[in-house]
NUFITI-985827 format. One line per 10 residues: number of its first residue (from 0); for each residue x negated, z, y negated of N, C-alpha, C, O. Coordinates in nm, 3 decimals, always signed. Each point is the difference from the previous one (the first is absolute). Example, Ala and Ser with C-alpha at 12.3 -4.5 7.8 and 13.67 -1.06 7.14 Angstrom:
residues 2
0> -1.319,+0.780,+0.569,+0.089,+0.000,-0.119,-0.090,+0.000,-0.120,-0.104,+0.066,+0.002 | +0.139,-0.138,-0.107,-0.082,+0.006,-0.119,+0.077,+0.073,-0.109,-0.051,+0.017,-0.111
This chain:
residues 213
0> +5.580,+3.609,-2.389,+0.027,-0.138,-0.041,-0.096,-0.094,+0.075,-0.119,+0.021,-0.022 | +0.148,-0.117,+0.101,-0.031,-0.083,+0.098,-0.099,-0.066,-0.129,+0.047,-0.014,-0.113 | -0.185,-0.024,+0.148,-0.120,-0.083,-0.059,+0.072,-0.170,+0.026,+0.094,-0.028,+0.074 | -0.158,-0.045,-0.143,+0.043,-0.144,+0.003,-0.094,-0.078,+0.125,-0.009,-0.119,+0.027 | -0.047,+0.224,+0.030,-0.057,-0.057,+0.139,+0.077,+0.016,+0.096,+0.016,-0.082,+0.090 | +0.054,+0.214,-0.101,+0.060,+0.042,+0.068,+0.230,-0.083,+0.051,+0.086,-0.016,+0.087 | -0.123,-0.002,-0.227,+0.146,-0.117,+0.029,-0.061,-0.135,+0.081,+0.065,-0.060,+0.086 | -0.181,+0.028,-0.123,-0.023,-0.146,+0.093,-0.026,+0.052,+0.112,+0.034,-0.073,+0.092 | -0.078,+0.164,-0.063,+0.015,+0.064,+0.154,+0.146,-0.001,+0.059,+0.048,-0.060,+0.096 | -0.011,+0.119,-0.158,+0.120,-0.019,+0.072,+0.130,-0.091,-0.022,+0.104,-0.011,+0.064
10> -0.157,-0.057,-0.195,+0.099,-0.197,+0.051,-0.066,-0.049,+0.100,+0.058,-0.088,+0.063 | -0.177,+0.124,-0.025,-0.086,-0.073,+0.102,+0.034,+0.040,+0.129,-0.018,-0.073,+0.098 | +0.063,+0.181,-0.092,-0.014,+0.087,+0.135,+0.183,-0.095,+0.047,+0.015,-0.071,+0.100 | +0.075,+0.096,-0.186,+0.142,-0.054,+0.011,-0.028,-0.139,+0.062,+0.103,-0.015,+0.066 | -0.147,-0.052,-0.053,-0.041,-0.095,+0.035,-0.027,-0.073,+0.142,+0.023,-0.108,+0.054 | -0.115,+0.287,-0.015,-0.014,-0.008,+0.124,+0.096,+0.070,+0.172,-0.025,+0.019,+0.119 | +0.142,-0.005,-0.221,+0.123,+0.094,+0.102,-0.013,-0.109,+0.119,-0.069,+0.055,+0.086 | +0.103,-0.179,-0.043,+0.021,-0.061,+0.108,-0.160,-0.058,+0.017,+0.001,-0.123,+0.010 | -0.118,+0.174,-0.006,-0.101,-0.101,+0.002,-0.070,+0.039,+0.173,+0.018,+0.109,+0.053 | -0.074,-0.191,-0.005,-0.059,+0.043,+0.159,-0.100,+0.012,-0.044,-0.066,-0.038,-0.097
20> +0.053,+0.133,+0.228,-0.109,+0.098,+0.009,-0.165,-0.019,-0.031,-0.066,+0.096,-0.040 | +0.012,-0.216,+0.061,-0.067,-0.051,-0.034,-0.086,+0.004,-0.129,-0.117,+0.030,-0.024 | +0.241,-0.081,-0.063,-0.021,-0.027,-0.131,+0.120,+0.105,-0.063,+0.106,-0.052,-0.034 | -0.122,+0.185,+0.021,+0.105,+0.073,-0.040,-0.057,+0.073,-0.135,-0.095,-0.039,-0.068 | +0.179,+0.157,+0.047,-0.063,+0.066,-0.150,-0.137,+0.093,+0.056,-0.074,+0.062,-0.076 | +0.061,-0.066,+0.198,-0.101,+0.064,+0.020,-0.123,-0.025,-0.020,-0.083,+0.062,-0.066 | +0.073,-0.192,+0.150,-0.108,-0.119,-0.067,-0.054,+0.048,-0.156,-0.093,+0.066,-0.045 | +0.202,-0.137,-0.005,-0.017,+0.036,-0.159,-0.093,+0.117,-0.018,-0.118,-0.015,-0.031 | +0.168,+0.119,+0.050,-0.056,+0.150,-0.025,-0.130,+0.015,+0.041,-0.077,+0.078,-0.056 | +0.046,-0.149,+0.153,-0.134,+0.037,+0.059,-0.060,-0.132,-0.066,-0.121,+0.014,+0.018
30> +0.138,-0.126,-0.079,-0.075,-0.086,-0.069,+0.005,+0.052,-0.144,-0.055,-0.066,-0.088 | +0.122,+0.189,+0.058,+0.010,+0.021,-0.126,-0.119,+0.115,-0.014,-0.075,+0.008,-0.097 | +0.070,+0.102,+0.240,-0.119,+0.114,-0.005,-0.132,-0.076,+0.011,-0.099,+0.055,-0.049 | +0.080,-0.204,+0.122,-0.095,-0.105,-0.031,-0.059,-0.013,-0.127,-0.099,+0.050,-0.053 | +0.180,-0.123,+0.020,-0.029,-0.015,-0.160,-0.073,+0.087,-0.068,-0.105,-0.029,-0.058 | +0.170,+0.171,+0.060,-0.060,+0.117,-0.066,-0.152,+0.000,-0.005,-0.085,-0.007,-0.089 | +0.086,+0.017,+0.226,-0.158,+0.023,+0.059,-0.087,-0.090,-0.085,-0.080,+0.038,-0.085 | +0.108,-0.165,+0.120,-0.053,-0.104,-0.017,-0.013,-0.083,-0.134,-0.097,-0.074,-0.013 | +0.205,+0.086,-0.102,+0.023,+0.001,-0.118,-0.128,+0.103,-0.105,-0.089,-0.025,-0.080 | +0.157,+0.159,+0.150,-0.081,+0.039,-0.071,-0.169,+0.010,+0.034,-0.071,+0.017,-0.099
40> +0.009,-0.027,+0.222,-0.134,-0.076,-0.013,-0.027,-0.058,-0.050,-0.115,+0.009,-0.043 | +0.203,-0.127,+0.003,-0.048,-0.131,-0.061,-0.018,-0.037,-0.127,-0.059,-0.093,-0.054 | +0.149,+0.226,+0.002,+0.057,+0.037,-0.143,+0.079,-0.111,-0.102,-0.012,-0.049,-0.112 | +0.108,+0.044,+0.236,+0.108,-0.102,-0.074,+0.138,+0.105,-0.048,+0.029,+0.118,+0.019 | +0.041,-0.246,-0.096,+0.133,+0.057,-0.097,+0.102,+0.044,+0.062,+0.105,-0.063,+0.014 | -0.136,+0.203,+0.039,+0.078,+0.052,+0.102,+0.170,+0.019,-0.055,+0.090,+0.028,+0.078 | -0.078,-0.041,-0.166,+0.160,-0.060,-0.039,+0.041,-0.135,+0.077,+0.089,-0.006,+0.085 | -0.173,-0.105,-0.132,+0.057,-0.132,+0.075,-0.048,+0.028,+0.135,+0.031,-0.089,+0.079 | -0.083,+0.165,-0.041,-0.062,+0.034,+0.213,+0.146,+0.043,+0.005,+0.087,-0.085,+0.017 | -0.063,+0.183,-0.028,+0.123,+0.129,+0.053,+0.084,-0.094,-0.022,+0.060,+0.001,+0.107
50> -0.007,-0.086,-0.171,+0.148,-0.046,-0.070,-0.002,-0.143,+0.094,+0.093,-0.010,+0.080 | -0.168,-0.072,-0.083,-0.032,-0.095,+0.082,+0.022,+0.006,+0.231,+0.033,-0.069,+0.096 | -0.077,+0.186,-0.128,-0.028,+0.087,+0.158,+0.139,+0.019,+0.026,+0.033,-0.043,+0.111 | +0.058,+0.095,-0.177,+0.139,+0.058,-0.001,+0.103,-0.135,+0.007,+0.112,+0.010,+0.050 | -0.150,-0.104,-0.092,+0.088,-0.129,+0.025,-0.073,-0.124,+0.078,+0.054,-0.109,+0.018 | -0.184,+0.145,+0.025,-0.066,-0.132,+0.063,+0.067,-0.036,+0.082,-0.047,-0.106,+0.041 | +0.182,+0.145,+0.041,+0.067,-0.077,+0.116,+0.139,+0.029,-0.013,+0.075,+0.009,+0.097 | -0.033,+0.009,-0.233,+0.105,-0.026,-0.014,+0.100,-0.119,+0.052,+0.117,+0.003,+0.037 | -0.211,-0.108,-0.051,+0.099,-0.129,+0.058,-0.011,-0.046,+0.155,+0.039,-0.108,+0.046 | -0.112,+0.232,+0.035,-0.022,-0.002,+0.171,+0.160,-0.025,+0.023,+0.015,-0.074,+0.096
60> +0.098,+0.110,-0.149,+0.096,-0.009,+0.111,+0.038,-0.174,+0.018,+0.041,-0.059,+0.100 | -0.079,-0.001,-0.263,+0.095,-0.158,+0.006,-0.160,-0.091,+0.073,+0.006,-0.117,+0.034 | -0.071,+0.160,-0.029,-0.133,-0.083,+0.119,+0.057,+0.066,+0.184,+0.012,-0.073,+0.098 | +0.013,+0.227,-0.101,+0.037,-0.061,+0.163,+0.159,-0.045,+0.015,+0.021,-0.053,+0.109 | +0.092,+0.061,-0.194,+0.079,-0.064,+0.013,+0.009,-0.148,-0.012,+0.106,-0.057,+0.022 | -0.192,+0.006,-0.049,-0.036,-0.181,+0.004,-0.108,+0.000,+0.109,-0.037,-0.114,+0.028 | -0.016,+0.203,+0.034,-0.047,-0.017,+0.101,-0.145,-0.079,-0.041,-0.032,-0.100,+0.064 | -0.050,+0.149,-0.171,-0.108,+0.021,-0.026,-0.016,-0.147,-0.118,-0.105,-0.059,-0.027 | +0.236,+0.033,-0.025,-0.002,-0.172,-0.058,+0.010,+0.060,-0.131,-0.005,-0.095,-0.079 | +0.014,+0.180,+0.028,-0.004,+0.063,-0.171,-0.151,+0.071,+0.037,-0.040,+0.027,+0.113
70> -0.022,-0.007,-0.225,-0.113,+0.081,-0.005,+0.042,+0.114,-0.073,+0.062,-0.004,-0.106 | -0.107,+0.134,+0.182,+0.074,+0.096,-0.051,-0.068,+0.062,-0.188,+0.052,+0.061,-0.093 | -0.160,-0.106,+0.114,-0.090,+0.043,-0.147,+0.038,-0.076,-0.095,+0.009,+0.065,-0.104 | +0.023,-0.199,+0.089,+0.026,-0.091,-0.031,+0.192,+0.058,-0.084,+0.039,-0.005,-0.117 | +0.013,+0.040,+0.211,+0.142,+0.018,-0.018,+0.001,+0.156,-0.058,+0.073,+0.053,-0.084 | -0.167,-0.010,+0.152,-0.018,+0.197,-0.101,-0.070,-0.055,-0.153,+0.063,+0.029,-0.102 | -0.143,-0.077,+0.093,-0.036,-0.041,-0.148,+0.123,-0.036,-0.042,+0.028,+0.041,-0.113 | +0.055,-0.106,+0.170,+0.085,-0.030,-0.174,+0.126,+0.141,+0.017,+0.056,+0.054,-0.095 | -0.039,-0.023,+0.231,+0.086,+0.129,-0.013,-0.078,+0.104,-0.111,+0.063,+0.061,-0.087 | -0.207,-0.052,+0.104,-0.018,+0.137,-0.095,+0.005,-0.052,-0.133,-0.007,+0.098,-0.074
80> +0.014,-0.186,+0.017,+0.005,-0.061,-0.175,+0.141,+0.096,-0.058,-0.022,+0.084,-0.087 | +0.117,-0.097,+0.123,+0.107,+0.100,-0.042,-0.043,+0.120,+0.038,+0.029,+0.060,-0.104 | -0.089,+0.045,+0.192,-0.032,+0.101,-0.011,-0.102,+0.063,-0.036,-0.019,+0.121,+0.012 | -0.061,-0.211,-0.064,-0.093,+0.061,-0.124,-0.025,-0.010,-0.096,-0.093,+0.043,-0.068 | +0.236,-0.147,+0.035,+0.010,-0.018,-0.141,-0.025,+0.130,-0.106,-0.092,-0.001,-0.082 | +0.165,+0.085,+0.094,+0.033,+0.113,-0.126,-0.153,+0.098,+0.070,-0.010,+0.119,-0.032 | -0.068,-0.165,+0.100,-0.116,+0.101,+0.044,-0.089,+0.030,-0.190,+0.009,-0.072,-0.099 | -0.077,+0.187,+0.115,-0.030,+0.023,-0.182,-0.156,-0.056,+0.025,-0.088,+0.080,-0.031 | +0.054,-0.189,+0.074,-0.115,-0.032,+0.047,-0.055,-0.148,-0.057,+0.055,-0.079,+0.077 | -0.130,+0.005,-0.164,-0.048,-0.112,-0.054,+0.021,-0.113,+0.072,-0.016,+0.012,+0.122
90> +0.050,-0.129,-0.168,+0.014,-0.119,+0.090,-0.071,-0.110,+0.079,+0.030,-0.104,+0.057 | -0.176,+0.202,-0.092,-0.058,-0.034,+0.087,+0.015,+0.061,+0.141,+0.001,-0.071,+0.101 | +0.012,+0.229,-0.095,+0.021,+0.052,+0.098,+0.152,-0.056,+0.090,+0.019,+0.005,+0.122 | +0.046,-0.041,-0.198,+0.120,-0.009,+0.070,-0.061,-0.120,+0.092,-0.002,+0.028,+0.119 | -0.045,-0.148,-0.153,-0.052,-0.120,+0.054,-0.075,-0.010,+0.111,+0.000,-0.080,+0.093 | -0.101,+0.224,-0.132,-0.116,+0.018,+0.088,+0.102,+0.077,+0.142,-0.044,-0.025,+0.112 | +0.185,+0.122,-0.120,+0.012,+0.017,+0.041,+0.113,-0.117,+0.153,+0.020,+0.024,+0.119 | +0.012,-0.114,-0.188,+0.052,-0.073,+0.061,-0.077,-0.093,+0.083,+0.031,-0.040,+0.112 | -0.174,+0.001,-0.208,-0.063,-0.060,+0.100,-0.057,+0.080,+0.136,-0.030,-0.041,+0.112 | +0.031,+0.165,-0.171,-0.034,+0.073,+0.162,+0.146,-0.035,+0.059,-0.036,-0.089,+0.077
100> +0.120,+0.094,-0.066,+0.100,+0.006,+0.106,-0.029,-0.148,+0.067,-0.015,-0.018,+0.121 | +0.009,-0.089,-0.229,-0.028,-0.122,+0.037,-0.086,-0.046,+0.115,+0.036,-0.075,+0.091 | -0.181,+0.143,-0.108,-0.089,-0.025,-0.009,-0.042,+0.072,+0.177,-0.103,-0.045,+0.050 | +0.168,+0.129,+0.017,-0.023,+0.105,+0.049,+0.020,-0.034,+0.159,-0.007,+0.093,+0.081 | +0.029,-0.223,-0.039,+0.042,-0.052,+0.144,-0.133,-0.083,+0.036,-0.050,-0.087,-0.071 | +0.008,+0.129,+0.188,-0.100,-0.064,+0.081,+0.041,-0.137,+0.013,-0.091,-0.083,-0.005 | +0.190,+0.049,+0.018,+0.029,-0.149,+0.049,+0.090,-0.067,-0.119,+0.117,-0.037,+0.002 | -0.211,+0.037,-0.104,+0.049,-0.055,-0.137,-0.116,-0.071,-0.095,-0.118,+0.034,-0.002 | +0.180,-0.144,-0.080,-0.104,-0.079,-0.066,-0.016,+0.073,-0.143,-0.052,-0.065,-0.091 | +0.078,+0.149,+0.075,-0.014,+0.102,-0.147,-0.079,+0.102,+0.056,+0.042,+0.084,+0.080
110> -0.215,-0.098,-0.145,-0.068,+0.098,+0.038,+0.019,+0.109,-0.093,+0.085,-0.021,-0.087 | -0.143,+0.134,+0.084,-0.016,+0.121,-0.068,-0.125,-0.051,-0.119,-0.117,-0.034,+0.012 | +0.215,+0.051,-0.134,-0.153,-0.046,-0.053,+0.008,+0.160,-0.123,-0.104,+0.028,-0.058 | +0.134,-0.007,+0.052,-0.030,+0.196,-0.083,-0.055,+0.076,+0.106,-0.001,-0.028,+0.120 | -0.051,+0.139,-0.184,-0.044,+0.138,+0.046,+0.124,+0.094,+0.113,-0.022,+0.065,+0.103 | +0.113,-0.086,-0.155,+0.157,+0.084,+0.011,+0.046,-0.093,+0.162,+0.009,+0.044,+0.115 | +0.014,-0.197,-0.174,-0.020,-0.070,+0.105,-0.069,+0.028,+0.155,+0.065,-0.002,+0.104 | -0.190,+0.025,-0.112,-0.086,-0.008,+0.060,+0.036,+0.129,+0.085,+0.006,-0.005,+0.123 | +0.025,+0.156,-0.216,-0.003,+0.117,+0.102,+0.151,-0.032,+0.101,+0.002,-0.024,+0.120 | +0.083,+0.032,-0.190,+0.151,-0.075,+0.078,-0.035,-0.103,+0.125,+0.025,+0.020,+0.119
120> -0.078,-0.114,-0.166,-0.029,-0.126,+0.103,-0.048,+0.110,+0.134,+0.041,-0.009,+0.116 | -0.134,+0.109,-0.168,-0.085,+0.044,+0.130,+0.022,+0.099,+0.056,-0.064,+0.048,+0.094 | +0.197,+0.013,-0.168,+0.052,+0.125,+0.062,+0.140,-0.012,+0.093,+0.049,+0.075,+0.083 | -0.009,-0.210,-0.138,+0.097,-0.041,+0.088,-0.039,-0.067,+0.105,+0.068,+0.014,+0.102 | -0.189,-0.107,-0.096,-0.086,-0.009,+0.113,-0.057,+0.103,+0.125,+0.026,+0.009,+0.120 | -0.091,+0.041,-0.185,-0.052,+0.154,+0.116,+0.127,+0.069,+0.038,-0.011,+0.068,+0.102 | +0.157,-0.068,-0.170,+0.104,+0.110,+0.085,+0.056,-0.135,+0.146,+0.061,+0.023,+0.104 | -0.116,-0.158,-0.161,+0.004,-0.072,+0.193,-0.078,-0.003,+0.082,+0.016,-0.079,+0.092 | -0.128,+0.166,-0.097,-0.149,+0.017,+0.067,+0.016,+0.163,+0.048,+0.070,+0.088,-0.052 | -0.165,-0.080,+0.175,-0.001,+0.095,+0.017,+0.075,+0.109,+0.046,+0.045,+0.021,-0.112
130> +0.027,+0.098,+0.204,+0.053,+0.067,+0.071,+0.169,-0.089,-0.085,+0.074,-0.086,+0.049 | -0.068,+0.136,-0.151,+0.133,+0.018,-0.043,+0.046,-0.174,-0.015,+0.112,-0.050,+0.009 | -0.262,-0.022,-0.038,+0.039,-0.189,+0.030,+0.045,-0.018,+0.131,+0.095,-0.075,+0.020 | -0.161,+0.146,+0.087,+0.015,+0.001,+0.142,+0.171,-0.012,+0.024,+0.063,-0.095,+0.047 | -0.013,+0.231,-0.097,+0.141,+0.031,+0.030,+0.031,-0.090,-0.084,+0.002,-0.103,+0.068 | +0.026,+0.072,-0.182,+0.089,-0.142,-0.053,+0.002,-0.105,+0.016,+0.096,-0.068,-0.037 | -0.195,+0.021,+0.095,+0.022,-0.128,+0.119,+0.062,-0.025,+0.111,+0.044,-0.107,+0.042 | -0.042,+0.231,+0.012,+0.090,-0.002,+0.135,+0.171,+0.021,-0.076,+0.100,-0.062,+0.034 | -0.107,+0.140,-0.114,+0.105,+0.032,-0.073,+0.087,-0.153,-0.046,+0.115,-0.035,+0.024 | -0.214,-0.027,-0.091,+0.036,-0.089,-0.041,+0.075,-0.118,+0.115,+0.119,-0.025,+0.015
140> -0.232,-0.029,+0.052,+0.066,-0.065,+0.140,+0.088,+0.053,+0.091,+0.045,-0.070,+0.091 | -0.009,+0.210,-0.110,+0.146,-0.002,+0.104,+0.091,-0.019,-0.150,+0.114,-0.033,+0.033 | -0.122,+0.041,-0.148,+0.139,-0.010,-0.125,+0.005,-0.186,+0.053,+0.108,-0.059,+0.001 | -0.201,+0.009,+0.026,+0.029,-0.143,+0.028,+0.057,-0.092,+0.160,+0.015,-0.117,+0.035 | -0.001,+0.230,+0.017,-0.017,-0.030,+0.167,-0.084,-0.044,+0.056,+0.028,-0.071,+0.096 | -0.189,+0.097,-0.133,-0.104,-0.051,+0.082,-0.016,+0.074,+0.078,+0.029,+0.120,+0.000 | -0.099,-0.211,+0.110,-0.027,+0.065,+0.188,-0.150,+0.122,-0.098,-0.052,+0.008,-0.111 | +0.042,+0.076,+0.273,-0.121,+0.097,-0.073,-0.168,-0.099,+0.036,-0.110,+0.033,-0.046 | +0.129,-0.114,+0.107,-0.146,-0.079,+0.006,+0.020,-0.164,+0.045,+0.056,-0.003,+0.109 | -0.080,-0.113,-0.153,+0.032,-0.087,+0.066,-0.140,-0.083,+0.029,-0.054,-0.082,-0.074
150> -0.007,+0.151,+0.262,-0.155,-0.043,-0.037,+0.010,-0.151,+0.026,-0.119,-0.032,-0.008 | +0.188,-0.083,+0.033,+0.010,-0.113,+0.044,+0.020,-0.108,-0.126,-0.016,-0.122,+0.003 | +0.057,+0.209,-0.121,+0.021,-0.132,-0.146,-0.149,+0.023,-0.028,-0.090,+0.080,+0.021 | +0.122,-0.223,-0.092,-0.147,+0.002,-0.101,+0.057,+0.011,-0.107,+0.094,-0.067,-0.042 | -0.165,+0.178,-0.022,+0.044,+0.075,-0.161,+0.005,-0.068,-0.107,+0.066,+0.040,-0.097 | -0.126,-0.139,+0.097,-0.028,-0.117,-0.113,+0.146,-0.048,+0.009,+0.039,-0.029,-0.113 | +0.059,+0.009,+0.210,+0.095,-0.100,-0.017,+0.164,+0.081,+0.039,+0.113,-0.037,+0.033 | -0.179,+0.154,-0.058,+0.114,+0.051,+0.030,+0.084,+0.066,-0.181,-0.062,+0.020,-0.104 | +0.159,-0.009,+0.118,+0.085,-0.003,-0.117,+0.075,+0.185,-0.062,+0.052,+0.091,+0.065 | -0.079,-0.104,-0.207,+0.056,+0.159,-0.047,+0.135,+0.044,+0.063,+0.060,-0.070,+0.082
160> -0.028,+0.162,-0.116,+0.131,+0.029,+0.023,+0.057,-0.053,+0.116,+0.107,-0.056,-0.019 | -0.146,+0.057,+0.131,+0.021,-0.091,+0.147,-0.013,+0.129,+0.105,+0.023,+0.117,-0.030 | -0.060,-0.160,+0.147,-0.010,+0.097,+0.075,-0.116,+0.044,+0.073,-0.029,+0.085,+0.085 | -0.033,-0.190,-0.163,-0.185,-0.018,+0.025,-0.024,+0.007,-0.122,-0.053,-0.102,-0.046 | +0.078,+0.209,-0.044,-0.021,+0.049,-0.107,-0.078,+0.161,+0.025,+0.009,+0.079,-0.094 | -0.064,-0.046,+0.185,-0.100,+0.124,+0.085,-0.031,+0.074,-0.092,-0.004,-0.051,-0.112 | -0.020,+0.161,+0.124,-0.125,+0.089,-0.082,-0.099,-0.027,+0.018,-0.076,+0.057,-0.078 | -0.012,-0.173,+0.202,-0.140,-0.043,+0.043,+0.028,-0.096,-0.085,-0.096,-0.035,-0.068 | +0.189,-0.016,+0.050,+0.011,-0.163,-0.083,-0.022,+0.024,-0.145,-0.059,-0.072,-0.081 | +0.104,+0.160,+0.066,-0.037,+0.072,-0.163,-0.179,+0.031,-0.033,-0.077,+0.003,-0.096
170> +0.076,+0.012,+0.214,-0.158,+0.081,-0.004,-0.095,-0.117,-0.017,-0.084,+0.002,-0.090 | +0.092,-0.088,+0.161,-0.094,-0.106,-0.004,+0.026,-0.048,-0.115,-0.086,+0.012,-0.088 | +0.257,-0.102,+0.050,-0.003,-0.036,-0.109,-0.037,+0.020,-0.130,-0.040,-0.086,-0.078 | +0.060,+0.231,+0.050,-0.011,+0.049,-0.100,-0.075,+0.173,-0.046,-0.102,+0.018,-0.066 | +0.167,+0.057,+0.109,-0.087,+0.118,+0.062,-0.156,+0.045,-0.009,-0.057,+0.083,-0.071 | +0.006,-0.184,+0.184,-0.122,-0.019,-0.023,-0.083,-0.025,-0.081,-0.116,+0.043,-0.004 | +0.203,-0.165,-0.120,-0.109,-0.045,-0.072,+0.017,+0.087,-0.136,-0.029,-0.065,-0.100 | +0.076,+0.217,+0.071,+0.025,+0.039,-0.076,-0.051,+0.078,-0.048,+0.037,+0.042,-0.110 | -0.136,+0.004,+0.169,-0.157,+0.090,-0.097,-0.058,-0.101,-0.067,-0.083,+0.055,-0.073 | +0.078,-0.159,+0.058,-0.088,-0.147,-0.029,+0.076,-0.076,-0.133,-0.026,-0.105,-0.059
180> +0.121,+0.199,+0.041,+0.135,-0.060,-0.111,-0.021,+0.117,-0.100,+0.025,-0.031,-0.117 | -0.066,+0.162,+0.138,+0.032,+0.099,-0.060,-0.140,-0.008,-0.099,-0.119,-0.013,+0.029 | +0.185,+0.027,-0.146,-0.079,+0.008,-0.153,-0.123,+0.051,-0.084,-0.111,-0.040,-0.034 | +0.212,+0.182,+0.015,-0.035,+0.082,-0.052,-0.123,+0.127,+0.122,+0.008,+0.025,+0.120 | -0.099,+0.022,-0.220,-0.107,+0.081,+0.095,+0.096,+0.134,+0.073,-0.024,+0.011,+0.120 | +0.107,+0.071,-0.166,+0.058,+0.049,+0.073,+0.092,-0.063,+0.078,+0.011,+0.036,+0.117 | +0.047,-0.110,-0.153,+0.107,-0.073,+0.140,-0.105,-0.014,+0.090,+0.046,+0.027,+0.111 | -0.170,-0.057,-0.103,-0.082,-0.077,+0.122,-0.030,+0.144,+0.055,+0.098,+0.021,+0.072 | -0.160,+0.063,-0.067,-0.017,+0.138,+0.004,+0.145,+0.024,+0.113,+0.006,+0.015,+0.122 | +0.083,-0.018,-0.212,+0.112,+0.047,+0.107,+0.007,-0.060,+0.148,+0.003,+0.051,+0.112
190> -0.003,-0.214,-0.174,+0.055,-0.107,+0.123,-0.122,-0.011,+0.079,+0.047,-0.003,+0.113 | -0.200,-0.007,-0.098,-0.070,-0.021,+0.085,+0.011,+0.148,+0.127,-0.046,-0.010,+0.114 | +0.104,+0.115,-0.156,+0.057,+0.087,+0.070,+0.113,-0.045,+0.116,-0.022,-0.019,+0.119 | +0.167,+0.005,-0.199,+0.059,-0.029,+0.019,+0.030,-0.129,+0.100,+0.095,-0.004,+0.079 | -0.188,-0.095,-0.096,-0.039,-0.095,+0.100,-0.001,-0.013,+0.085,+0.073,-0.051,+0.085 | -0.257,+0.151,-0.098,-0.021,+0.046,+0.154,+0.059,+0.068,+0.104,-0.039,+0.001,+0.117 | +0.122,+0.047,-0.158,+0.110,+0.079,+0.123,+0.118,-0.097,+0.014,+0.072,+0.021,+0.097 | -0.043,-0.114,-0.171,+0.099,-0.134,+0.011,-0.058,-0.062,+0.116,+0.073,-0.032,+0.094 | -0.212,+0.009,-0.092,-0.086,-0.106,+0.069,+0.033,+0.080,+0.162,+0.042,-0.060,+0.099 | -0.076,+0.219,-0.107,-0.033,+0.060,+0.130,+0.149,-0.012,+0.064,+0.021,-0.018,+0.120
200> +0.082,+0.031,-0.225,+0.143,+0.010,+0.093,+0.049,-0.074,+0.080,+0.048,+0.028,+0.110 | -0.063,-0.175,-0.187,+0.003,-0.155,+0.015,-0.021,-0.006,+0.160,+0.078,-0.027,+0.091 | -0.237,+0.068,-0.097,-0.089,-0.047,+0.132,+0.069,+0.102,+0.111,+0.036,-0.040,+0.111 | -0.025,+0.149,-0.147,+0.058,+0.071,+0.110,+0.121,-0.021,+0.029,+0.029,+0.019,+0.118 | +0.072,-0.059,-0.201,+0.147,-0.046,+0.066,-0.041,-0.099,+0.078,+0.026,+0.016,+0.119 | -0.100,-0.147,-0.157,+0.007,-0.114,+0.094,-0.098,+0.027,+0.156,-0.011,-0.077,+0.096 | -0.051,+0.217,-0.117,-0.064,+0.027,+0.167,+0.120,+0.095,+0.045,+0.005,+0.012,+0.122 | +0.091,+0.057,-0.190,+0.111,+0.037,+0.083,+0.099,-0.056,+0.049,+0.058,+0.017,+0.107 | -0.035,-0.114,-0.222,+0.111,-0.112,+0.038,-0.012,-0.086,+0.163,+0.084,-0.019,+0.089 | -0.266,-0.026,-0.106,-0.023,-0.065,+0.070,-0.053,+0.119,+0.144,-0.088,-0.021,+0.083
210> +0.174,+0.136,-0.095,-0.081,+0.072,+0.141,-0.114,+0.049,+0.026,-0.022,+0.048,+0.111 | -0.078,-0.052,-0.214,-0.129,+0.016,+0.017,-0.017,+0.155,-0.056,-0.105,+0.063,-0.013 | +0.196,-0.034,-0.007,-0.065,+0.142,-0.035,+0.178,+0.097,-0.022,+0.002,+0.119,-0.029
């Protein structure tokens, strides 16, 4: 008999049949073995971690189908309210668990303000950092048709979802400043790792790009 974690797993997973690669159920899974780690260091309510983790990007498909003009946390918070309704869990938890979905986008005015919050915020952070951040950036900019380097824009003025939408353009923009965002004492642990080999890749694509090595 399937656990009641186990059905939001998989209304969650249904969800993700047409999703790119990027942002797919895989993501999920590996922000969900995040959590684990990191939850339980912290010794948060690993009910609202796991249940929260399993729908934090539920609403990724209606943000890249508007082409980044819906916020996808924003639109997964009110998708998960019907699916955790009948959860056998207090209403506070249900709340706490929505504000993590809410709460859980780098480029959003709803900070993380719980415990539960906080491990989510930073586990979905560190899976864009680091070897496997590496590959979903590039991943990400060919799902959009960006060129693989454009050394002649200035990054400040160049636009999402465009074609000067780079994996270097990611890096500067955002990328980078993401050990410096991360919370909790184990998230930092992970990501100052994770970083540093972001930082070394960075530098070495742009001396290959540019011929130098």
């Amino acid at each position: 008999m399937p656990t009641q974690l186990e059905h939001i797993k998989l209304k969650a997973q249904k969800l993700f049949d047409n999703a790119k690669g990027s942002h797919d159920w895989g993501h999920t899974l590996r922000v969900y073995r995040l959590c684990e780690r990191i939850g339980k260091a912290e010794g948060a309510d690993m009910v609202v971690v796991r249940t929260a983790a399993y729908l934090h990007d539920i609403g990724r498909i209606c943000q890249d189908q508007s082409a980044g003009k819906i916020c996808h946390a924003a639109e997964g918070a009110k998708m998960a309210v019907p699916m955790i309704k009948h959860l056998p869990v207090t209403k506070l938890q249900k709340d706490n668990i929505i504000h993590c979905i809410r709460a859980h986008r780098f480029r959003n005015d709803q900070a993380p303000e719980t415990l539960e919050a906080k491990v989510l915020f930073d586990a979905d952070k560190i899976d864009s950092i680091g070897a496997v951040g590496v590959a979903r950036t590039f991943l990400f900019a060919g799902e959009v048709g960006a060129n693989l380097h454009n050394p002649h824009a200035v990054i400040e003025n160049t636009l999402p979802y465009s074609r000067d939408d780079t994996g270097y353009r990611e890096f500067k923009l955002k990328l980078c400043q993401i050990k410096d965002r991360i919370i909790t004492t184990e998230g930092r642990k992970i990501a100052n790792e994770r970083h540093e080999f972001m930082v070394f890749f960075f530098k070495r694509f742009l001396e290959e790009y540019e011929g130098k090595r």
